[in-house]
C-alpha positions in Angstrom: 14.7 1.6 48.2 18.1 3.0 49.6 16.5 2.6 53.4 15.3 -0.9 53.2 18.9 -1.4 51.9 20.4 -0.1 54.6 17.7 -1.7 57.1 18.7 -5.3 55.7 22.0 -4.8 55.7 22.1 -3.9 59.5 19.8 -7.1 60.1 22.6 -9.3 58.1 25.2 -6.9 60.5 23.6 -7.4 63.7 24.1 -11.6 63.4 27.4 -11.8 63.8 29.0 -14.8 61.6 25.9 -15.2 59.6 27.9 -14.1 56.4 31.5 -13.4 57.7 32.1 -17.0 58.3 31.6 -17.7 54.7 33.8 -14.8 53.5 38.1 -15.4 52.7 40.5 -12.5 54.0 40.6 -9.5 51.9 43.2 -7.3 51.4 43.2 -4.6 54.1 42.5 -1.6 51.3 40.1 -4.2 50.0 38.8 -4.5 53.5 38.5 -1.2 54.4 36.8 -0.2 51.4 33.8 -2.7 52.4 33.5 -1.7 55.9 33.8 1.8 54.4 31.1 0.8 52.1 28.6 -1.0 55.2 29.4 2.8 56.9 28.0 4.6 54.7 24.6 3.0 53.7 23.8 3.5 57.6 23.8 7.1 56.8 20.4 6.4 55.0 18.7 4.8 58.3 20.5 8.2 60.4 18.6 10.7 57.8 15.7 8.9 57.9 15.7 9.4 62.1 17.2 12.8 61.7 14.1 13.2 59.2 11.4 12.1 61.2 13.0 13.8 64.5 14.0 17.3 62.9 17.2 16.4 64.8 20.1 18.5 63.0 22.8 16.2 61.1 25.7 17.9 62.8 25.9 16.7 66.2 29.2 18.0 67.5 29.5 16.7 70.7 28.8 12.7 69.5 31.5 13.3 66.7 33.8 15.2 69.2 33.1 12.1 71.7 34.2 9.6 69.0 37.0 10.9 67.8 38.6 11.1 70.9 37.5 7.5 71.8 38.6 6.5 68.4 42.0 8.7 68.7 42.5 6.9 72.4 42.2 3.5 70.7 44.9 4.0 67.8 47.5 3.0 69.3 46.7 -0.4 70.3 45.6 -0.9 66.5 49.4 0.6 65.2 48.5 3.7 64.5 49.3 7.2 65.8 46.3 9.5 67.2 46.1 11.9 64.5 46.1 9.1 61.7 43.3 7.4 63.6 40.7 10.8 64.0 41.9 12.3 60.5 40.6 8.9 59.0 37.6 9.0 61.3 36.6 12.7 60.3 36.7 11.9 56.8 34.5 8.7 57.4 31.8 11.0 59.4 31.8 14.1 56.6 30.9 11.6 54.0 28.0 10.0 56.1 26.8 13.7 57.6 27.0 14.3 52.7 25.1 11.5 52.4 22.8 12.5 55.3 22.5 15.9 53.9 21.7 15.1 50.2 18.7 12.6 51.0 17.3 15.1 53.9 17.0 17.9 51.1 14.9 15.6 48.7 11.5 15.7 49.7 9.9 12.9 51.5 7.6 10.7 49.4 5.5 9.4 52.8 5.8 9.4 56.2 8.1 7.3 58.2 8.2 5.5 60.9 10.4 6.6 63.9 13.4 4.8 63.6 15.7 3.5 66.9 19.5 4.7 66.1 20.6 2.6 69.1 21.3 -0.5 67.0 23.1 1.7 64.3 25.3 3.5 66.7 25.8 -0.2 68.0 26.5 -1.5 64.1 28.7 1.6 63.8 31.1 1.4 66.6 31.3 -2.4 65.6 32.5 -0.9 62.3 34.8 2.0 63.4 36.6 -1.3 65.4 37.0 -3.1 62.3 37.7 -0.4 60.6 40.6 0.7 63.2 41.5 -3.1 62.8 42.1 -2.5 58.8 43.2 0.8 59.0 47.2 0.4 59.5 47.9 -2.5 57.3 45.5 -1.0 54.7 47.8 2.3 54.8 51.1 -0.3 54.4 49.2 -1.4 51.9 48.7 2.0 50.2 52.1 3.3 50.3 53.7 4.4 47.6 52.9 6.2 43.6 50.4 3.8 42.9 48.2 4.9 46.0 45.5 6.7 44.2 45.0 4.2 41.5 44.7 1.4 44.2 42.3 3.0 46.1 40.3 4.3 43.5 40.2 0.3 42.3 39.2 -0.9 45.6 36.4 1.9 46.3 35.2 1.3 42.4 35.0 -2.7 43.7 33.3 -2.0 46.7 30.3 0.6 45.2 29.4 -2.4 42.9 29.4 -5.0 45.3 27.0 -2.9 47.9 25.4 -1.6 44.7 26.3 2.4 45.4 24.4 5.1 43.8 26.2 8.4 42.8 25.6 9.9 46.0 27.0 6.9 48.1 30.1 6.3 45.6 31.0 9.7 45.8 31.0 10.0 50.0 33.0 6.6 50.0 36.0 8.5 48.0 35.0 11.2 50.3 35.5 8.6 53.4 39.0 7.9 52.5 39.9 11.3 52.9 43.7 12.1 52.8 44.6 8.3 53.4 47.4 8.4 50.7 48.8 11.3 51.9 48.9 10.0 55.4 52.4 9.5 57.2 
């Protein structure tokens, strides 16, 4: 159930303007718990391929490779290089948990092979967005109350995408450190 999920929501992903165009500004911790939230339920579709190809979950060299594309990109998006990959490493350990909680439950039937070059392509589209939210959502977060916003927006954001335990745990886990950044 959690795959086909995942495999409409990179359909509805993959037409750009089919439901953003209908959708008001959020608030940019609002914000980037959804795209947060639309990260992490591609880490179904990921263990799925990583299921079928006995690929490992860890693949160092692709998060190594991000992070520093990600890290280059910060500071045309406000923020400062380490801001950008801490954030980025947090978002990737809770997709490589969710990816290692659903590889150790036994499959229930074959699947089919599954091509991760539209996710990759969904998930750089995200890390963008995600880049694009990530500054104003940490203006945003400043301050005593940090925790308790965040906690509100990630509790808003696992019912809206319909989270499981699993998935609304890795999405506080995707936040990592963000109200202790500087």
């Amino acid at each position: 159930m959690r795959i086909k999920l995942a495999a409409i929501s990179l359909i509805l992903a993959t037409c750009p303007g089919a439901v953003a165009a209908k959708q008001p500004a959020l608030p940019a911790l609002t914000r980037l718990a959804e795209l947060s939230a639309q990260r992490l339920l591609l880490a179904d579709t990921v263990a799925a391929s990583k299921r079928h190809s006995g690929k490992p979950v860890e693949d160092a060299a692709r998060e190594s490779e991000q992070l520093e594309r990600l890290g280059a990109q910060a500071a045309s998006h406000g923020l400062t290089e380490a801001q950008a990959t801490a954030f980025f490493k947090a978002q990737m350990e809770a997709n490589k948990l969710v990816q290692y909680r659903l590889l150790a439950e036994p499959a229930h039937r074959a699947a089919a092979a599954v091509d991760l070059g539209p996710v990759r392509e969904r998930l750089d589209r995200l890390n963008v967005e995600l880049l694009d939210a990530l500054a104003p959502a940490m203006h945003e977060a400043q301050g005593e109350a940090c925790v308790l916003r965040t906690d509100r927006v990630q509790r808003l954001a696992a019912r809206r995408h319909r989270l499981d335990a699993l998935h609304r745990t890795a999405l506080v886990r995707a936040f990592g450190d963000l109200c202790r950044m500087p």
